[in-house]
PDB file of N, CA, C and O in Angstrom:
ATOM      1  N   UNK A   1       0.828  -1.183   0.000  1.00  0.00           N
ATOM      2  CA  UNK A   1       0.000   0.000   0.000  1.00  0.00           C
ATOM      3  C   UNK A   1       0.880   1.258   0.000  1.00  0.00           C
ATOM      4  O   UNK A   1       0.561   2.237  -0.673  1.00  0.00           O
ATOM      5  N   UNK A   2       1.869   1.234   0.673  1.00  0.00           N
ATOM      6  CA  UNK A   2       2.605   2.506   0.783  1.00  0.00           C
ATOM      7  C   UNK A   2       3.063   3.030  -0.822  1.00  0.00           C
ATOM      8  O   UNK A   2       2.702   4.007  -1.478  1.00  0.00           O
ATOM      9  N   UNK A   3       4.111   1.809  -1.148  1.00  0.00           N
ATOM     10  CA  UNK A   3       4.546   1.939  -2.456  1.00  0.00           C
ATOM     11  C   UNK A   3       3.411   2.602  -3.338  1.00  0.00           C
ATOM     12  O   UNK A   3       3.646   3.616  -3.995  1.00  0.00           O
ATOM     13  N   UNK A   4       2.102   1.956  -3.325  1.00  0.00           N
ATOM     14  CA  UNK A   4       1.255   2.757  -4.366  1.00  0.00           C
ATOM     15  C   UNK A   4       0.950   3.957  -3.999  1.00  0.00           C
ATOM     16  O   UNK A   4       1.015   4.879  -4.811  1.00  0.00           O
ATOM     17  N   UNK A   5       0.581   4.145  -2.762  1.00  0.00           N
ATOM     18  CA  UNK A   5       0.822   5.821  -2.370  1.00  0.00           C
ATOM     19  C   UNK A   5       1.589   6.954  -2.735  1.00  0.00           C
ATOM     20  O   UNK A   5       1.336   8.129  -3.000  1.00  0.00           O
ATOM     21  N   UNK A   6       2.608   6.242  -2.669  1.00  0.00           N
ATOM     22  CA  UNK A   6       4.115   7.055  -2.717  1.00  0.00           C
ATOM     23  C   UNK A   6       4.067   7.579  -4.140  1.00  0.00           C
ATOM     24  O   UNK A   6       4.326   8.740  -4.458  1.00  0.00           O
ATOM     25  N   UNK A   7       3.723   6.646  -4.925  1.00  0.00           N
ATOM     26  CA  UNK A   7       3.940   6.707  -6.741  1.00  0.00           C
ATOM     27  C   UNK A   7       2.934   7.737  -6.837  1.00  0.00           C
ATOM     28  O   UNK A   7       3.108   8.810  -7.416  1.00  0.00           O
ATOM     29  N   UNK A   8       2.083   7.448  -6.366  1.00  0.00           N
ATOM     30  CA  UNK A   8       0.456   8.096  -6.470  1.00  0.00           C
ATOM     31  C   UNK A   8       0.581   9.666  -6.326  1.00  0.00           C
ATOM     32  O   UNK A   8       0.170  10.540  -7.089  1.00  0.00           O
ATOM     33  N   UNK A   9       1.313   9.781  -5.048  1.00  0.00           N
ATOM     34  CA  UNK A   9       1.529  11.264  -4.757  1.00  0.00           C
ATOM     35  C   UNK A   9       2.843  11.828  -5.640  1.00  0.00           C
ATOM     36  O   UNK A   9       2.840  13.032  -5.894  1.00  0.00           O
ATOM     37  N   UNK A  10       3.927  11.041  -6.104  1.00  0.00           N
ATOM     38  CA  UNK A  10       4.823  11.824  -6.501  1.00  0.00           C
ATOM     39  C   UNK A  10       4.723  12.052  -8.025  1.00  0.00           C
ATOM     40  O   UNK A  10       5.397  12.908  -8.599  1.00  0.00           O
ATOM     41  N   UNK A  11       3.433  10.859  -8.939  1.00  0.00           N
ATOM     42  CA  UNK A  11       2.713  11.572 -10.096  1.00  0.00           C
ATOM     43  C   UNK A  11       1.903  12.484  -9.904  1.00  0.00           C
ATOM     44  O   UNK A  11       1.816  13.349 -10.776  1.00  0.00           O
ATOM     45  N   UNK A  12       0.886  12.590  -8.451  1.00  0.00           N
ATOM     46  CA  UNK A  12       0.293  14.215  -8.867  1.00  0.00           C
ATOM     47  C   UNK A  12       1.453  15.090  -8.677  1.00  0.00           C
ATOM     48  O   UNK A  12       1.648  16.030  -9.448  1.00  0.00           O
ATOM     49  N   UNK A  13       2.276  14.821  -7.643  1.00  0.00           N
ATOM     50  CA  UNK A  13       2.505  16.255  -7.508  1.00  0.00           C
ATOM     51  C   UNK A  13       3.508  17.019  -8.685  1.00  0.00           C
ATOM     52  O   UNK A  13       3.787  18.213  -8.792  1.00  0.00           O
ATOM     53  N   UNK A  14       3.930  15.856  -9.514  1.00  0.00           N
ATOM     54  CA  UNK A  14       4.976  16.128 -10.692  1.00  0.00           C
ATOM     55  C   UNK A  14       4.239  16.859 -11.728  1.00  0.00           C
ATOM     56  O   UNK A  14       4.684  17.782 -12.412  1.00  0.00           O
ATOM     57  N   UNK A  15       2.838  16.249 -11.779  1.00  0.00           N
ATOM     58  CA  UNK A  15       2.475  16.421 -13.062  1.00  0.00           C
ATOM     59  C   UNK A  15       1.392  17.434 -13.132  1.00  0.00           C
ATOM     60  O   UNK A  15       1.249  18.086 -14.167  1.00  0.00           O
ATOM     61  N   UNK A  16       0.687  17.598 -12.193  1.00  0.00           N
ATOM     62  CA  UNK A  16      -0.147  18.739 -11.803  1.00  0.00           C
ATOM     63  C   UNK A  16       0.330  19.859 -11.978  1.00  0.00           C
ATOM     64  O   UNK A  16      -0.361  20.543 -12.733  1.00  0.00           O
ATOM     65  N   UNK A  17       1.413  20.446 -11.519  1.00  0.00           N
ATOM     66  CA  UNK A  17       2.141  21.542 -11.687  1.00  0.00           C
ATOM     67  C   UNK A  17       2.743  21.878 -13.072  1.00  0.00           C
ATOM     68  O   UNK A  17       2.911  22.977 -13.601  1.00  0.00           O
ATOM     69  N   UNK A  18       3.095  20.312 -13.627  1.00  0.00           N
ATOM     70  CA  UNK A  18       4.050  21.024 -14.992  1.00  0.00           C
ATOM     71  C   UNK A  18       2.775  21.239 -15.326  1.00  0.00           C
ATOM     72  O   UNK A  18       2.608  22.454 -15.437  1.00  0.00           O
ATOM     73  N   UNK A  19       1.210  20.284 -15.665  1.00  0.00           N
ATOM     74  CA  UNK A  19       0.474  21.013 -16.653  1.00  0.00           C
ATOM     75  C   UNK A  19       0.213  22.466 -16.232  1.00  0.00           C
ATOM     76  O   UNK A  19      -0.086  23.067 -17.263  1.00  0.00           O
ATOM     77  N   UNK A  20       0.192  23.257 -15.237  1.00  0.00           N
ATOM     78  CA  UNK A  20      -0.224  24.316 -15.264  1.00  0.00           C
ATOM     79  C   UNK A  20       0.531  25.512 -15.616  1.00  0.00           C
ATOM     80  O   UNK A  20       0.240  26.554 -16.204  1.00  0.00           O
ATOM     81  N   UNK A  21       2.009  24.863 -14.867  1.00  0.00           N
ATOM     82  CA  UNK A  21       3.066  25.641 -16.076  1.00  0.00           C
ATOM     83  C   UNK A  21       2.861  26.061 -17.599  1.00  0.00           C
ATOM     84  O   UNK A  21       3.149  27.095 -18.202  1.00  0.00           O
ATOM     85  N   UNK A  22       2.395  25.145 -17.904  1.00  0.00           N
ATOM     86  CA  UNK A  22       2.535  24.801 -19.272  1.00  0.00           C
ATOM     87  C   UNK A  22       1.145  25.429 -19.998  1.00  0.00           C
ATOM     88  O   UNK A  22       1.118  25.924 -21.125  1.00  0.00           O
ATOM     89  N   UNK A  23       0.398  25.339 -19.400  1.00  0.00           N
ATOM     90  CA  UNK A  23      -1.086  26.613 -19.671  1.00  0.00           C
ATOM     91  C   UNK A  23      -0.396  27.769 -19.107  1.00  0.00           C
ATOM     92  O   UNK A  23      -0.535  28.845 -19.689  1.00  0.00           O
ATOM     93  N   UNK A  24       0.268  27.709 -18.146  1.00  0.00           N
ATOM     94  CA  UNK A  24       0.386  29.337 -18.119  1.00  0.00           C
ATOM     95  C   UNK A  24       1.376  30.202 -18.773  1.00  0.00           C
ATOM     96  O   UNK A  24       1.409  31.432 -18.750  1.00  0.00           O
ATOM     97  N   UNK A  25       2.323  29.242 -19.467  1.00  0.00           N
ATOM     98  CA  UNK A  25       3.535  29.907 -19.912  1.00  0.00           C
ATOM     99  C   UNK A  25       3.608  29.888 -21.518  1.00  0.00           C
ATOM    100  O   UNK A  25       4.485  30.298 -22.278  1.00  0.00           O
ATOM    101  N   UNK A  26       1.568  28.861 -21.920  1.00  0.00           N
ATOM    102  CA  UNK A  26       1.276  29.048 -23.474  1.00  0.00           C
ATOM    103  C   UNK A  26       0.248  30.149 -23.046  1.00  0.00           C
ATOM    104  O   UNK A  26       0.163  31.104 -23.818  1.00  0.00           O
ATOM    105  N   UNK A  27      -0.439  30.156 -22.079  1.00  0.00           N
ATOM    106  CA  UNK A  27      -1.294  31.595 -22.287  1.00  0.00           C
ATOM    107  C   UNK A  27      -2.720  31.054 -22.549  1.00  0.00           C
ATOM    108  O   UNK A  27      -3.623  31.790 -22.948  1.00  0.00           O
ATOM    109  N   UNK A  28      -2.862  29.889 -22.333  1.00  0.00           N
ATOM    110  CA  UNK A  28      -4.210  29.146 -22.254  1.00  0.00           C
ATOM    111  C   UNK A  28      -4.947  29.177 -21.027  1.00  0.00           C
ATOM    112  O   UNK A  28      -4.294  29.490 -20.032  1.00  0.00           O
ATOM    113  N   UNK A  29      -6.114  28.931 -20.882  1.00  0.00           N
ATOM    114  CA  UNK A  29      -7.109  28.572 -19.920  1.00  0.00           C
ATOM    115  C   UNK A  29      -6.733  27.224 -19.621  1.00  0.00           C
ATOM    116  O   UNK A  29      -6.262  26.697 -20.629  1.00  0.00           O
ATOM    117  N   UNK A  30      -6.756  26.421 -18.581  1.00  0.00           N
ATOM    118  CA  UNK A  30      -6.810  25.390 -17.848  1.00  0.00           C
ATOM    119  C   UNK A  30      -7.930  24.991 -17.587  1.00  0.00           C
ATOM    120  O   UNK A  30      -8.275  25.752 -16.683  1.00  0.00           O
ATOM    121  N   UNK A  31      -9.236  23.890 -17.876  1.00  0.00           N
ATOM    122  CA  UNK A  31     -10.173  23.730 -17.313  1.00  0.00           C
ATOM    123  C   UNK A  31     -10.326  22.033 -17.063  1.00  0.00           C
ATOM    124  O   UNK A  31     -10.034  21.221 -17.941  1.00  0.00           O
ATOM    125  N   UNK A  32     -10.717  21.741 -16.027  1.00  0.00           N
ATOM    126  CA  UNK A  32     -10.934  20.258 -15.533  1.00  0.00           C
ATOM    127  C   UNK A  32     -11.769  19.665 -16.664  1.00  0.00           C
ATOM    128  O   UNK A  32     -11.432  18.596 -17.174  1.00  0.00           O
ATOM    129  N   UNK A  33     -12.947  20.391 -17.104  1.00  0.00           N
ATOM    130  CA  UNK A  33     -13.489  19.276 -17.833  1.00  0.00           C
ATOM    131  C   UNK A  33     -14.398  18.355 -17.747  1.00  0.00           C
ATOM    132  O   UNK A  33     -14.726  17.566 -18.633  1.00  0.00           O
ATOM    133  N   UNK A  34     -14.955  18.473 -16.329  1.00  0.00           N
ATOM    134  CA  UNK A  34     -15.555  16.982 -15.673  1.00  0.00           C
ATOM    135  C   UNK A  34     -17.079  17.764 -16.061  1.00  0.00           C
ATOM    136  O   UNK A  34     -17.504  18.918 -16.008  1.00  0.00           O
ATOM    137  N   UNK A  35     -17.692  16.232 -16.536  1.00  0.00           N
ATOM    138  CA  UNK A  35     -19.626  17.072 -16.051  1.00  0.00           C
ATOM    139  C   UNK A  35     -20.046  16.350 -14.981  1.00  0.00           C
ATOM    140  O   UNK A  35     -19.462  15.451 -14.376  1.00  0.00           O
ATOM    141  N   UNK A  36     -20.985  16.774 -14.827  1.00  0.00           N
ATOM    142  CA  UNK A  36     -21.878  17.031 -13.570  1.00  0.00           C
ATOM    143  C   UNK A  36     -21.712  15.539 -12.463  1.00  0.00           C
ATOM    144  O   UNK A  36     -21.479  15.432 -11.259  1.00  0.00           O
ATOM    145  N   UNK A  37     -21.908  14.751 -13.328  1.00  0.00           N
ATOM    146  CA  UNK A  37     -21.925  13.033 -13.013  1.00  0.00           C
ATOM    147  C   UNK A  37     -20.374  12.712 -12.872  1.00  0.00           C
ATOM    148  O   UNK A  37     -19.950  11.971 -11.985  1.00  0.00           O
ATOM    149  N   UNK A  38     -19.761  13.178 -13.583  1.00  0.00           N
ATOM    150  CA  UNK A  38     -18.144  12.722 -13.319  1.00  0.00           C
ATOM    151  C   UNK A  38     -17.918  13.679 -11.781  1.00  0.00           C
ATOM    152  O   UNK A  38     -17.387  13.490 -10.687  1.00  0.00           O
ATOM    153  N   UNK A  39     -18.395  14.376 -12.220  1.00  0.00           N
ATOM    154  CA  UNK A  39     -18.098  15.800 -11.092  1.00  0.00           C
ATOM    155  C   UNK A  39     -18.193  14.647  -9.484  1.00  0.00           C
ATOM    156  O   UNK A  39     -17.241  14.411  -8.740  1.00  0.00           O
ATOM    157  N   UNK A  40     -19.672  14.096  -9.325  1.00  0.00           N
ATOM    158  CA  UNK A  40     -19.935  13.192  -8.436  1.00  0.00           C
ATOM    159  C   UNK A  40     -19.534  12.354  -7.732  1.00  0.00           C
ATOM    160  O   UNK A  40     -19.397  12.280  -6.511  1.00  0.00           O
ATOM    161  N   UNK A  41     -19.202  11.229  -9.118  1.00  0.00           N
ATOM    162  CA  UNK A  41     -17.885  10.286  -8.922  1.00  0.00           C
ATOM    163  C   UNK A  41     -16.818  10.583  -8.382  1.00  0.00           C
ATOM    164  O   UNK A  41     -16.317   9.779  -7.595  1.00  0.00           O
ATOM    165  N   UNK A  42     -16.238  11.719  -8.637  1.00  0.00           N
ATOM    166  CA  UNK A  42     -15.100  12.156  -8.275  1.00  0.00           C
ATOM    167  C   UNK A  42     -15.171  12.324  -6.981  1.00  0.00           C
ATOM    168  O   UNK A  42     -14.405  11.597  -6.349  1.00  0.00           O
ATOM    169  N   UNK A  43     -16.215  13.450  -6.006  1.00  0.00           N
ATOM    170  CA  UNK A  43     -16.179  13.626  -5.050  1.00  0.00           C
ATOM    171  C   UNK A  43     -16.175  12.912  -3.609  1.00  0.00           C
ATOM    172  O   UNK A  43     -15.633  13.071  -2.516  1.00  0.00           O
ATOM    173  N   UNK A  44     -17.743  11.400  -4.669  1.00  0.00           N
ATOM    174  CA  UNK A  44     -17.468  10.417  -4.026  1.00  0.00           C
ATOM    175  C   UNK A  44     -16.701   9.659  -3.869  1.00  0.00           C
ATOM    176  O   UNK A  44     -16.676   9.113  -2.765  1.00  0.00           O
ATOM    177  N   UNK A  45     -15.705   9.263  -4.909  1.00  0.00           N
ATOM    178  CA  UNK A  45     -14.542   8.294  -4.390  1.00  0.00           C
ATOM    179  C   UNK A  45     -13.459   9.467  -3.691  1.00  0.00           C
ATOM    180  O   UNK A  45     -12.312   9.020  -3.685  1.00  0.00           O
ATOM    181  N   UNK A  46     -13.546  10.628  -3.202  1.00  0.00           N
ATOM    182  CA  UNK A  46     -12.237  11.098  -2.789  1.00  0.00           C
ATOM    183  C   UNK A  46     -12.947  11.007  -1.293  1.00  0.00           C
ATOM    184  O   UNK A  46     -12.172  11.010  -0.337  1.00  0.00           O
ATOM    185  N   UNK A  47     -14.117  10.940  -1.075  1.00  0.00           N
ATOM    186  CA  UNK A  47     -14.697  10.963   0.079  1.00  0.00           C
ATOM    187  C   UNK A  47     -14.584   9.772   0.558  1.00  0.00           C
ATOM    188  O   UNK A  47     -13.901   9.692   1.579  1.00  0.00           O
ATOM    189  N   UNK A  48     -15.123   8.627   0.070  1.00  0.00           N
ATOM    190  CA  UNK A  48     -14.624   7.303   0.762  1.00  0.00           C
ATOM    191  C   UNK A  48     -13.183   7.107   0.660  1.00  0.00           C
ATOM    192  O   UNK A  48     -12.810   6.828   1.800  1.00  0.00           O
ATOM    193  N   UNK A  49     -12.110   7.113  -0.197  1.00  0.00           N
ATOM    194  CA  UNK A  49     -10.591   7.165  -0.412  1.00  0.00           C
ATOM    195  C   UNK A  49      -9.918   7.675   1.147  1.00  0.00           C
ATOM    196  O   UNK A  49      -9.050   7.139   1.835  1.00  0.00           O
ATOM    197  N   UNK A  50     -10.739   8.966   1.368  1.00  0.00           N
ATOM    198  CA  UNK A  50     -10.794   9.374   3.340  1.00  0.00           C
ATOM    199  C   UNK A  50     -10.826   9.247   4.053  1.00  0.00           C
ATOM    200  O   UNK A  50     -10.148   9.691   4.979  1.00  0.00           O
ATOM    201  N   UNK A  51     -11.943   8.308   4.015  1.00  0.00           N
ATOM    202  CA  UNK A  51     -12.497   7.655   4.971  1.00  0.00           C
ATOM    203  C   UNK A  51     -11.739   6.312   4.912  1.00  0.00           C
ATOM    204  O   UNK A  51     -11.527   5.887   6.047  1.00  0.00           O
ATOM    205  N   UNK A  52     -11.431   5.793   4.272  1.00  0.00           N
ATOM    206  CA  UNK A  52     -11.076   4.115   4.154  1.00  0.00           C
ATOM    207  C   UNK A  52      -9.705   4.359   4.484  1.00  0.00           C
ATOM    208  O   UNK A  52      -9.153   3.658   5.333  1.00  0.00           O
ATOM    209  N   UNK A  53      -8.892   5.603   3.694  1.00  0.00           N
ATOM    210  CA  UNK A  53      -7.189   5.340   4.358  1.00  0.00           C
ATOM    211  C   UNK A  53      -6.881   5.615   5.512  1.00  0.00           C
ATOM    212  O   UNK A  53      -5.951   5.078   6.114  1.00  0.00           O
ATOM    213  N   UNK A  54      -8.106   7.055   6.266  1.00  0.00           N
ATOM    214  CA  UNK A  54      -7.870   7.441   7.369  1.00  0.00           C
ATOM    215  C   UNK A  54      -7.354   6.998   9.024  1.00  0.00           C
ATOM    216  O   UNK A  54      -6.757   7.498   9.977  1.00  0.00           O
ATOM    217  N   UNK A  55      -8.333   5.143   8.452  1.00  0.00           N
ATOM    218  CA  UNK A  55      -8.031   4.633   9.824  1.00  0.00           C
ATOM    219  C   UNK A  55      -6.917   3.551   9.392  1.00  0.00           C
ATOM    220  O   UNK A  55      -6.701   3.475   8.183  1.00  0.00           O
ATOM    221  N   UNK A  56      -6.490   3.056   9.895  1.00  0.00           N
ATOM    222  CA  UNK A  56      -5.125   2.066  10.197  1.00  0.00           C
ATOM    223  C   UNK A  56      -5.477   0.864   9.328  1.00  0.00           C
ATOM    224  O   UNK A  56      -4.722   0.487   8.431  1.00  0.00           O
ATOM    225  N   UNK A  57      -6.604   0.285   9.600  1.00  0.00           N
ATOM    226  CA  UNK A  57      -6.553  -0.988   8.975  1.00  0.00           C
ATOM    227  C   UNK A  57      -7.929  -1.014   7.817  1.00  0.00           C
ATOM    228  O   UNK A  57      -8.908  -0.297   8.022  1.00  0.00           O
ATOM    229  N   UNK A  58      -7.859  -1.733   6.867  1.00  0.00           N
ATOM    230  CA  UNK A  58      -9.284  -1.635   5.763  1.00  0.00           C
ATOM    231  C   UNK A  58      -9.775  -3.166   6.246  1.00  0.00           C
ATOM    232  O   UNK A  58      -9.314  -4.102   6.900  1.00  0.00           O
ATOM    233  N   UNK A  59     -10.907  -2.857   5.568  1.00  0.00           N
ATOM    234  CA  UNK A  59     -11.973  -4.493   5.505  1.00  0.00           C
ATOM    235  C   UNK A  59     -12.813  -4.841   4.337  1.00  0.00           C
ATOM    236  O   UNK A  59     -13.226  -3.891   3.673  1.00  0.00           O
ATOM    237  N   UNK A  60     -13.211  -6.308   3.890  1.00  0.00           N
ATOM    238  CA  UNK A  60     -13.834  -6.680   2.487  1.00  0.00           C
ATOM    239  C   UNK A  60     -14.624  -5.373   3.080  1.00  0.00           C
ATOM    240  O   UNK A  60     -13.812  -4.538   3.477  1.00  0.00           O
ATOM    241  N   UNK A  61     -15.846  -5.010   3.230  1.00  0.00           N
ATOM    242  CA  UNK A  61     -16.680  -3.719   3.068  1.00  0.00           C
ATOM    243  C   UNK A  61     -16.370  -2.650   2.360  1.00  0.00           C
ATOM    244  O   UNK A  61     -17.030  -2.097   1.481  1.00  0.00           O
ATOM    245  N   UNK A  62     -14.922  -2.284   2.956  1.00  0.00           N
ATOM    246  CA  UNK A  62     -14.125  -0.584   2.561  1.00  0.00           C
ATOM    247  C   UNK A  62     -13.960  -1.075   1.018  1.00  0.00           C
ATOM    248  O   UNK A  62     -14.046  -0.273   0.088  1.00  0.00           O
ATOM    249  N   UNK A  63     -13.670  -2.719   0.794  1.00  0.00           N
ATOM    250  CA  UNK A  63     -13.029  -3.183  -0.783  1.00  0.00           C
ATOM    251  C   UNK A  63     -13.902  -2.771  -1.877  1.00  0.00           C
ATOM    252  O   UNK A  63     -13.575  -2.138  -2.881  1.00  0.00           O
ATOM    253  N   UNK A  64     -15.606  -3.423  -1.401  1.00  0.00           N
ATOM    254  CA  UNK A  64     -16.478  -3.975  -1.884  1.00  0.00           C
ATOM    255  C   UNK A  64     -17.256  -2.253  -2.217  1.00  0.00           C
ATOM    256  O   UNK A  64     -17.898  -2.017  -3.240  1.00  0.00           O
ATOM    257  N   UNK A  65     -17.021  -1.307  -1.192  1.00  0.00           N
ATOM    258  CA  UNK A  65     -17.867   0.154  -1.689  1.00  0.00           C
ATOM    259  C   UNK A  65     -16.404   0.272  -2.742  1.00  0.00           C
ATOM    260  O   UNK A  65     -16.742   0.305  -3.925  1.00  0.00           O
ATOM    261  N   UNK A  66     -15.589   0.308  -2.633  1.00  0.00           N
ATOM    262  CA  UNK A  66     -14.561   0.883  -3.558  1.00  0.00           C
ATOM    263  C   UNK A  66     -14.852   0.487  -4.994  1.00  0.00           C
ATOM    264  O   UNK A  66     -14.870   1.132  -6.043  1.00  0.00           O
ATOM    265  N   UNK A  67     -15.119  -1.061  -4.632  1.00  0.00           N
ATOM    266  CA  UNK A  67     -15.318  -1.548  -6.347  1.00  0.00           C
ATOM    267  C   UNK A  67     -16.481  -1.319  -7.204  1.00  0.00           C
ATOM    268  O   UNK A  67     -16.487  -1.334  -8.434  1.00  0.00           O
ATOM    269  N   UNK A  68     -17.863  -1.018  -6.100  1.00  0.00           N
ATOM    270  CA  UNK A  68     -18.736  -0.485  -6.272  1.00  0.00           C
ATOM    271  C   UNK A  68     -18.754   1.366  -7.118  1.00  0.00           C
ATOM    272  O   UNK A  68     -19.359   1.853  -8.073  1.00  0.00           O
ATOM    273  N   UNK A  69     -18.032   1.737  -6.402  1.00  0.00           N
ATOM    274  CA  UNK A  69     -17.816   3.005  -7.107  1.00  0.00           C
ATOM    275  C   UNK A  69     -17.086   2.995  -8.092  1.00  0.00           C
ATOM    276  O   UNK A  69     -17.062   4.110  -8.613  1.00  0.00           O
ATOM    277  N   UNK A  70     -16.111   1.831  -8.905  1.00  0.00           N
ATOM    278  CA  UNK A  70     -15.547   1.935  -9.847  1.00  0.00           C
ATOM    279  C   UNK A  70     -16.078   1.533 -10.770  1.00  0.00           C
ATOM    280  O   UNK A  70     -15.843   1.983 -11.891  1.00  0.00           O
ATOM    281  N   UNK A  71     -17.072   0.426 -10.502  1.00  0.00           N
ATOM    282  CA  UNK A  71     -17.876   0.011 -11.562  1.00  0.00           C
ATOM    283  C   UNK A  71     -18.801   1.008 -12.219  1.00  0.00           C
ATOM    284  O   UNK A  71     -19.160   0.590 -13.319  1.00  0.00           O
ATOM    285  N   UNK A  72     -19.270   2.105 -11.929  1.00  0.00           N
ATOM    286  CA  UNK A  72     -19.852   3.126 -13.132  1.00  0.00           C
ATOM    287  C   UNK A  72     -18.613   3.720 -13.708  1.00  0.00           C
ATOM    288  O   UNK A  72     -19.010   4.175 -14.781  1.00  0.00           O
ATOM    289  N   UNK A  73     -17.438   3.958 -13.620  1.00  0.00           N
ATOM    290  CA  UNK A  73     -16.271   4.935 -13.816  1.00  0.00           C
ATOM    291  C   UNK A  73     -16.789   4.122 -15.839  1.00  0.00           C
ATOM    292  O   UNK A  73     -17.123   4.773 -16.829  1.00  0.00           O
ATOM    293  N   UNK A  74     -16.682   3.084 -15.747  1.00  0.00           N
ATOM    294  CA  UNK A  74     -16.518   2.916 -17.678  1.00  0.00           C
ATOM    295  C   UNK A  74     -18.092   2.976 -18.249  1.00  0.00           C
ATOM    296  O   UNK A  74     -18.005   2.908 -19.475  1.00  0.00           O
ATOM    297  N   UNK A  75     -18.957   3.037 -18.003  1.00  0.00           N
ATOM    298  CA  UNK A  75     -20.372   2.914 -18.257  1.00  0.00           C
ATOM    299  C   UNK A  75     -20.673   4.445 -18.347  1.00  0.00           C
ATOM    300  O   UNK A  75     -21.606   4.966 -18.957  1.00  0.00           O
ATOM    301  N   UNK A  76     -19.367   5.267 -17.372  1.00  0.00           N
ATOM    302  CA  UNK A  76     -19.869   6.951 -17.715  1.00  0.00           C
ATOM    303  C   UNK A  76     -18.762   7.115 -18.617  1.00  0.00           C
ATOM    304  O   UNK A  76     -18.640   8.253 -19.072  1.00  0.00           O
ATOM    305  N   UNK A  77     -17.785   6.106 -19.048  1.00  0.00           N
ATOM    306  CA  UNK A  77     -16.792   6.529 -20.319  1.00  0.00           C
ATOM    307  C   UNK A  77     -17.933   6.666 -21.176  1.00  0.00           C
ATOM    308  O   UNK A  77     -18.053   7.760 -21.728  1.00  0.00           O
ATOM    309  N   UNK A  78     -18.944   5.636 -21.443  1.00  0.00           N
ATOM    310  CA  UNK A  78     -19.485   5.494 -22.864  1.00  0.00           C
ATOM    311  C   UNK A  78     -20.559   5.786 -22.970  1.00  0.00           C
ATOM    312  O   UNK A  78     -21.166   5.181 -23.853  1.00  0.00           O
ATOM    313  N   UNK A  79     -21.232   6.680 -22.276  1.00  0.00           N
ATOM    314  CA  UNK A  79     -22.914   7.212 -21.900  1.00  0.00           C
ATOM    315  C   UNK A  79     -22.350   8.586 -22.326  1.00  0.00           C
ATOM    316  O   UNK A  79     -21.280   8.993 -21.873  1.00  0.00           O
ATOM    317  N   UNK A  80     -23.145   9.340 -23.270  1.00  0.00           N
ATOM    318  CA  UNK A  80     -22.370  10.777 -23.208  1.00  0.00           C
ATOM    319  C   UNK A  80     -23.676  11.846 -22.192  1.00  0.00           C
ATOM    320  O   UNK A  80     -23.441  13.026 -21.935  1.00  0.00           O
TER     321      UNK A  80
END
């Protein structure tokens, strides 16, 4: 778990920044992009992601909402 953490945080924090560099130093707007329903998804998995790393140990439950919330992630790839 750590290892994927570690990677996890040292791709946002690498890559977050160059893109904004990189809008700001072409002179573009930056916009996320997400609609309304992605918007959701998003909030909800950063909300359980919180809740589930927050405490020390996980359980099938914490697994089973996780996979639950991933299973719309491709069904809203292809629904426009």
């Amino acid at each position: 778990m750590n290892i994927l953490l570690g990677s996890v945080l040292a791709t946002l924090a690498m890559t977050i920044p160059a893109v904004i560099i990189v809008a700001m130093v072409g002179h573009t707007t930056l916009e996320l992009g997400l609609s309304p329903s992605d918007q959701v998804m998003l909030v909800l998995t950063v909300l359980t992601s919180m809740l589930t790393f927050s405490g020390g140990r996980t359980n099938v439950l914490q697994g089973t909402v996780h996979l639950g919330l991933f299973l719309p992630y491709p069904l809203l790839i292809f629904i426009p």
